[in-house]
C-alpha positions in Angstrom: 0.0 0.0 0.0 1.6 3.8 -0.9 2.5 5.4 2.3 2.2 8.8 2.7 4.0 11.8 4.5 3.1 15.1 4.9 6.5 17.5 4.9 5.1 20.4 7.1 7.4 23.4 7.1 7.4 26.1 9.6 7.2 29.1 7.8 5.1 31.1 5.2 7.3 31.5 2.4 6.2 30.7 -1.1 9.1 29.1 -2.3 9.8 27.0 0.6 7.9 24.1 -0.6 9.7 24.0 -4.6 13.3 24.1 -2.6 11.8 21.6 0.0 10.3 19.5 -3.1 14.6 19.6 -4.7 15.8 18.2 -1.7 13.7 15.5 -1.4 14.4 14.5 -5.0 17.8 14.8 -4.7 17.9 12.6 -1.4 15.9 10.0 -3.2 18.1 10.7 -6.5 20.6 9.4 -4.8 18.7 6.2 -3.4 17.8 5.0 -6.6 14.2 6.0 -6.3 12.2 7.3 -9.6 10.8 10.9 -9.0 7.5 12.2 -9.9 7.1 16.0 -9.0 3.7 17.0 -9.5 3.9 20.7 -9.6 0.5 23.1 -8.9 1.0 24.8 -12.6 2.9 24.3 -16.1 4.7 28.0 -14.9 5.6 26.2 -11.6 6.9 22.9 -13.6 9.2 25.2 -15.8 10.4 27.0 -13.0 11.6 23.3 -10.8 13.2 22.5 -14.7 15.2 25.4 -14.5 16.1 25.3 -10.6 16.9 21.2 -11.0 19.9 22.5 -13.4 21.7 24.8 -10.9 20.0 24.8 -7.5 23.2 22.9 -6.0 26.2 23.8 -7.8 27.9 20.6 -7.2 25.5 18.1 -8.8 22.9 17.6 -11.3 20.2 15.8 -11.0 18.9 14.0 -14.7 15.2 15.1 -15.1 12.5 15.8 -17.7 9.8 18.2 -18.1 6.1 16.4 -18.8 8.1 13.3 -19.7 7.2 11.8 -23.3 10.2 9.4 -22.0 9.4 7.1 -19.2 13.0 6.0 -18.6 13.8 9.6 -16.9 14.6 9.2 -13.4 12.9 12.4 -12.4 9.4 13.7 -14.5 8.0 17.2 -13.9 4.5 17.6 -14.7 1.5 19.6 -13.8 -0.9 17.0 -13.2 -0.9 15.3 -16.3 -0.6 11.1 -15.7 3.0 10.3 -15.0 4.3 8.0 -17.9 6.6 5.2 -16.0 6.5 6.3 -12.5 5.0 4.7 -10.1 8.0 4.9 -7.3 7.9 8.6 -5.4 5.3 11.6 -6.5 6.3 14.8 -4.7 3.2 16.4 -4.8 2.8 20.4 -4.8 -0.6 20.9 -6.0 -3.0 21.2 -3.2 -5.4 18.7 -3.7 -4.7 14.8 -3.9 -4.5 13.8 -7.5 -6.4 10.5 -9.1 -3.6 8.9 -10.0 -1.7 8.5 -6.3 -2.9 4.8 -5.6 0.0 3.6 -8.2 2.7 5.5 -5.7 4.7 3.2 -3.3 5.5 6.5 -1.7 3.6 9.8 -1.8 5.1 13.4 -0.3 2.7 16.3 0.4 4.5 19.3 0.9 2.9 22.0 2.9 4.3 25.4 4.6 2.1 27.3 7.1 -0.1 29.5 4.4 -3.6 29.3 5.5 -4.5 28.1 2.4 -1.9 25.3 2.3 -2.7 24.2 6.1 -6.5 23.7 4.7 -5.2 22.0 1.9 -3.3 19.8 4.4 -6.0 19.0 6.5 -8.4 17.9 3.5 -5.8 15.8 2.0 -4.7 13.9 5.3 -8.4 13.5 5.8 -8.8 11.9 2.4 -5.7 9.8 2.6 -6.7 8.2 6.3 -10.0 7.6 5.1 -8.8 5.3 2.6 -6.5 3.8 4.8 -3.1 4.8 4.0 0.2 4.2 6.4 0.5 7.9 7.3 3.5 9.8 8.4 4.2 13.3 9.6 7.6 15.3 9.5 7.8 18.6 10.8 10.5 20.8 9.4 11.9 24.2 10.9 12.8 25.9 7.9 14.0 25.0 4.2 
């Protein structure tokens, strides 16, 4: 069954959850793991494309955007079906998209915007509903 873990950061700024979403790919780079980053907008995909490149200046990180090619290690999309993945979906947009149930591993990333924590609240809801192995993991800042 996918387990899921909400990332919960403790602060309000915007781009805290796109640097929070390249660390987490990075880390599971690293392991092995195919990425699926699921990004709230096509604006918001091009913008992880272009931070993936040069957002640590010591490594590079192979990745696609909307990924015609399945044999990518990491895909960024805007909520179109992920081709080939079906290993880790970093997911930005705020609700819980159809296609989670063929994750082993799902991350929700949320920051403390009102709008996000609602967000957060409706998707654990939905998710423990359904009976998926929740996890939580507060983080100070990213």
């Amino acid at each position: 069954m996918t387990r899921v873990g909400f990332y919960i950061i403790e602060n309000t700024d915007a781009d805290s959850r796109a640097r929070l979403a390249l660390r987490l790919a990075e880390k599971a780079h690293k392991r092995g793991h195919r990425i699926f980053i699921n990004s709230e907008s096509e604006a918001q995909a091009r913008q992880l494309d272009e931070l993936l490149w040069s957002f640590r200046p010591a490594s590079f990180l192979p990745h696609a955007l909307s990924c015609d090619d399945a044999d990518e290690q990491i895909c960024i999309g805007w909520g179109q079906e992920p081709q080939g993945h079906d290993d880790l979906l970093i997911n930005l947009q705020t609700s819980v998209p159809d296609f989670i149930g063929r994750f082993q591993r799902v991350a929700e990333l949320v920051n403390q915007e009102p709008a996000r924590l609602e967000a957060l609240r409706h998707s654990w809801r939905h998710y423990r509903e359904r009976g998926y192995a929740l996890e939580e993991h507060r983080l100070p800042s990213v």
